[in-house]
C-alpha positions in Angstrom: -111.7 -185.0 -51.4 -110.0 -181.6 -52.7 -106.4 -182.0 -54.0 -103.6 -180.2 -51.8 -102.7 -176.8 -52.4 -100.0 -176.3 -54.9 -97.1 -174.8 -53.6 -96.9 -170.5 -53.7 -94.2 -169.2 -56.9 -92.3 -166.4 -55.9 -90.4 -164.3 -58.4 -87.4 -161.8 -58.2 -88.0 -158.8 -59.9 -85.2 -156.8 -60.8 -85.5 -156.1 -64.9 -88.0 -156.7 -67.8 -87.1 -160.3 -67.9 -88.4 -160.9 -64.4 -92.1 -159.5 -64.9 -92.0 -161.8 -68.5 -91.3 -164.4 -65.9 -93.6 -163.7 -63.3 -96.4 -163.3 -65.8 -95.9 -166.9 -66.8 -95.6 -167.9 -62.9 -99.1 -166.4 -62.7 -100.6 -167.7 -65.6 -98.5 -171.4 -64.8 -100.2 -171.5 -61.5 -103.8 -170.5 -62.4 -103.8 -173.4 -65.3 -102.7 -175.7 -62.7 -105.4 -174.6 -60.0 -108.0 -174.9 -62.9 -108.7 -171.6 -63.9 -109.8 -171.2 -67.6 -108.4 -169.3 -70.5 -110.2 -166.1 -69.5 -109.2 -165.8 -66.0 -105.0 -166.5 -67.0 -105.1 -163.8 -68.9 -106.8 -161.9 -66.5 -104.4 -162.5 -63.8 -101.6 -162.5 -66.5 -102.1 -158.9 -67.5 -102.4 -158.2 -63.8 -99.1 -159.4 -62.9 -97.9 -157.7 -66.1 -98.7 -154.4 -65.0 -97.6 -154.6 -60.6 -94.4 -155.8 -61.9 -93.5 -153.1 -64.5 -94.4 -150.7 -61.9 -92.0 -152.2 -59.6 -89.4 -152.3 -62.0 -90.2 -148.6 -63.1 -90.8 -147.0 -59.6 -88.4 -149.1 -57.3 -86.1 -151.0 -59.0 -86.5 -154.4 -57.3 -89.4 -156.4 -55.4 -90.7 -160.0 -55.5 -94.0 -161.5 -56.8 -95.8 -164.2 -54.8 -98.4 -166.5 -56.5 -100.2 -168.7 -53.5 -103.3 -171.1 -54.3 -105.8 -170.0 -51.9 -108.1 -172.6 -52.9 -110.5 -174.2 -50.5 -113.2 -177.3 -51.1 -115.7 -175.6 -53.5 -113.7 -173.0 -55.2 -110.8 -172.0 -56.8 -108.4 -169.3 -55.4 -105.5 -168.0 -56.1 -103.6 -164.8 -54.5 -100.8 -162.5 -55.4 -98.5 -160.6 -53.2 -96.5 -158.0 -55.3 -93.7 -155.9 -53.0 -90.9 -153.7 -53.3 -89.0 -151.5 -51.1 -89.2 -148.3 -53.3 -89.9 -144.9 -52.6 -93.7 -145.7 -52.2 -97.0 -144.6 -53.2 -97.5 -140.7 -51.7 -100.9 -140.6 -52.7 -102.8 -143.7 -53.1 -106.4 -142.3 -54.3 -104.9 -140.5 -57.0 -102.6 -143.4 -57.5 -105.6 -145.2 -58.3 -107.7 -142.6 -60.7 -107.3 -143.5 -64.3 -104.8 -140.9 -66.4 -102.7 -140.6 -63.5 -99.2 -141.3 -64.3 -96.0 -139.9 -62.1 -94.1 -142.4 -64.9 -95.3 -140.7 -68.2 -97.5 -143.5 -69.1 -101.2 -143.8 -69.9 -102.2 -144.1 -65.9 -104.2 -147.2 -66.3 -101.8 -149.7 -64.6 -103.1 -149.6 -61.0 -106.8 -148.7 -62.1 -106.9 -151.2 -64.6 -105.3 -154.1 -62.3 -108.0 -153.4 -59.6 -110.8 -154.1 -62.3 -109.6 -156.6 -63.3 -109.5 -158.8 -60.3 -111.9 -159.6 -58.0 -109.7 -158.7 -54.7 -107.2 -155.4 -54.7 -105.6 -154.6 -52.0 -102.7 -151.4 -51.9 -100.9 -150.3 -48.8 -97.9 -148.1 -49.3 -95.1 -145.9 -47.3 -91.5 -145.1 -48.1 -89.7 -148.1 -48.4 -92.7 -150.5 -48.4 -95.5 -151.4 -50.8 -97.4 -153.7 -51.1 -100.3 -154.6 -53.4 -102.6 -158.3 -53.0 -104.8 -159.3 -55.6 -106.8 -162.2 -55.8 -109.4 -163.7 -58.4 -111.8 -167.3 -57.0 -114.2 -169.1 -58.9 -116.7 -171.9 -58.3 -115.4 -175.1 -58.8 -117.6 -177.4 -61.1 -117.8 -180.8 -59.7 -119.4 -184.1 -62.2 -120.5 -185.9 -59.0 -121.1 -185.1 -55.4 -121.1 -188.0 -53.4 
């Protein structure tokens, strides 16, 4: 019999304190779906990087974690919005070295590697970027 879901965190973002905060969320939430060490940090640094763009391009959003989880496998899914001035162009958004910020470019490039499910729309006053990482879960007994 597979546990219920654990209920979605959502976090304001406003400030550098909120993607600290949202990092944890993430990283809370994946320990207590089952992911291991690895895959936190994975989804950790991931979080990390969609917030600080939020807070850099738009000044305010939210962050949704959500256990997706079904019988055999783990899920878990992030929602990362804001209402900012959007994304103009989105396939040179996602190239590495591009950077409208003055950064290094690898935020949005580096996030989509590093989950298994990206996801990126964006228009003025709306974007929106889902990410998602599953993995098998590893049963002792099947009855």
């Amino acid at each position: 019999m597979m546990d219920a879901l654990i209920p979605s965190r959502r976090v304001t973002i406003t400030d550098s304190s909120d993607i600290v905060r949202a990092r944890g969320a993430a990283r809370s939430l994946a320990t207590d779906i089952g992911f291991g060490l690895a895959d936190q940090t994975r989804l950790a640094t991931a979080v990390s990087e969609l917030a600080r763009n939020v807070v850099q391009y738009a000044g305010s959003g939210s962050c949704e974690i959500i256990d997706a989880s079904v019988a055999d496998e783990m899920r878990i899914r992030i929602v990362v919005e804001d209402s900012g001035p959007g994304i103009p162009d989105i396939d040179l958004a996602m190239q590495d070295g591009y950077s409208t910020g003055g950064s290094l470019g690898a935020g949005l490039p580096g996030t989509r590697r590093l989950m298994e499910s990206f996801a990126i729309e964006s228009a003025p006053g709306q974007t929106r970027v889902t990410i998602g990482l599953a993995r098998q879960r590893h049963h002792q007994e099947r009855r």
